[in-house]
C-alpha positions, 0 to 999 in steps of 0.5 A, spaced: 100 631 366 101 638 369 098 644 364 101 651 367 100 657 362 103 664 363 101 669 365 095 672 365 093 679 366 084 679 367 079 675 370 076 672 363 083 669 363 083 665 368 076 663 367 078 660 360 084 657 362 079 653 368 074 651 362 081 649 358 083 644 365 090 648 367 092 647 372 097 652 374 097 659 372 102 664 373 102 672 372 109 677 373 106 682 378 110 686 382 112 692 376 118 688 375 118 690 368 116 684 365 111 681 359 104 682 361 107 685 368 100 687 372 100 690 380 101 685 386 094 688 387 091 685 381 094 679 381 090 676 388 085 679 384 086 674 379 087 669 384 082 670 387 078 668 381 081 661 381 076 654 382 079 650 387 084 645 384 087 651 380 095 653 383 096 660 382 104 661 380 108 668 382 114 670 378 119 675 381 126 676 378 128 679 384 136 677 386 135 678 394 132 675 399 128 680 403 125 683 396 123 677 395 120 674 401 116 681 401 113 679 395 111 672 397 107 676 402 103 681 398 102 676 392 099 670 397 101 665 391 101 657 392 109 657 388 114 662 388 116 662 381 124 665 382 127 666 376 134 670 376 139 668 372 143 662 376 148 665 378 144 671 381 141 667 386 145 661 390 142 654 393 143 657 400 139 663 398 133 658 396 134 654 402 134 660 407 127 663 402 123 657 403 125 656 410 122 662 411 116 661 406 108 658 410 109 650 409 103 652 403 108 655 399 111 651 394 118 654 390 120 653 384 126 654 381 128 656 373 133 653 370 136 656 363 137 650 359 145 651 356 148 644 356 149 639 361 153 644 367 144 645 367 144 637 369 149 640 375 146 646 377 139 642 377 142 636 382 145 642 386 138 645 387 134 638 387 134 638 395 132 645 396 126 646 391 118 643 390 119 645 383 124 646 377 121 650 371 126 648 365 126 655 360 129 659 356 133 665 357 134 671 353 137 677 353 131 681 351 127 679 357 131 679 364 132 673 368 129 666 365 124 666 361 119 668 356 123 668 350 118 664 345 124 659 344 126 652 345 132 649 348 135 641 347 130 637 350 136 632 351 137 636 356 131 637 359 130 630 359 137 628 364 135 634 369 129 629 370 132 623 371 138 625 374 133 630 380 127 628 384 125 635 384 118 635 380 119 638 373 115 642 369 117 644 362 117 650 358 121 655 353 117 655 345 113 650 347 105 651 343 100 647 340 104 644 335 110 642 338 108 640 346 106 633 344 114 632 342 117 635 347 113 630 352 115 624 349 123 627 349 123 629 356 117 625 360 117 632 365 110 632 370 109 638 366 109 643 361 108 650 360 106 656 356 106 663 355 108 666 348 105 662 344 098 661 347 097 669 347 093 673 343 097 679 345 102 680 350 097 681 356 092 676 354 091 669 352 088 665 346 082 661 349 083 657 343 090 655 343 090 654 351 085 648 349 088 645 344 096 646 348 092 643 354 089 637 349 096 636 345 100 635 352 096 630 356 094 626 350 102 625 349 104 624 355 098 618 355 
């Protein structure tokens, strides 16, 4: 089971993400006027401090592609995370980022769980990405993401039996209800960023334990 915890700002972050045995962590770097956004700078300082074994995430919520390749680069991160809407950032614009991304570079596509056309646009991008990120949009945030909320796992749990695409589940996910949402979805992993933080910008070494610990001991 895979534990990806959004998104960090400090190196001490990092450090207690690591000590907790996440292996994904993810920031919104870039000034795109996010939760928690930091500087391209800051964030391959952060990356820079991740053990070995630890994949490092990068968000944009950029629509076109050059931006977004731009910022492949300047990041340096193990996945892109791309997050605009659905409809902002077609299958073949994906196609053409991950072609012209480093083989090392993994995509991951966020997908705003709505009902089942979410299956549909799931299976559309199934040959074009490495990893799907099933969330929850909301309108106070631009792009997927970051609302604190949850969706209807069911169907979460039909992108993951109808996808080869590796899954990583988020949206309202925290320490209490992380157990169930394994159990219904049965995703490669889940994730957190509202509620294992302390503040917007930093994080709850506590509660990212006890997320990490509640989520593989569901899925064993």
């Amino acid at each position: 089971m895979i534990v990806q915890i959004y998104s960090l700002t400090t190196v001490d972050d990092v450090q207690a993400c690591a000590d907790a045995g996440v292996d994904h962590v993810g920031v919104a770097a870039g000034g795109q006027d996010l939760p928690a956004s930091i500087s391209n700078e800051q964030a391959r300082t952060l990356f820079e401090a991740t053990p070995d074994g630890m994949a490092t995430v990068a968000l944009t919520v950029e629509t076109e592609v050059d931006p977004i390749l731009t910022y492949a680069e300047d990041v340096d991160p193990d996945i892109l995370h791309l997050c605009p809407d659905v409809d902002a950032l077609t299958v073949d614009q994906v196609r053409e980022i991950r072609e012209a991304l480093p083989a090392s570079t993994d995509v991951m596509r966020a997908l705003d769980v709505v009902g089942e056309e979410t299956v549909g646009v799931a299976e559309r991008l199934d040959p074009v990405c490495d990893w799907f990120l099933l969330d929850t949009a909301t309108d106070a945030v631009e792009g997927i993401g970051a609302s604190g909320e949850t969706h209807d796992w069911s169907v979460s749990r039909r992108v993951v039996e109808a996808t080869g695409t590796p899954t990583i589940l988020a949206g309202g996910l925290s320490p209490d209800n992380v157990a169930d949402a394994v159990r219904a979805v049965r995703p490669a992993g889940v994730d957190s960023y509202t509620h294992t933080s302390a503040s917007e910008a930093r994080k709850d070494p506590e509660k990212v334990r006890a997320f990490a610990e509640a989520a593989r001991n569901a899925a064993e």
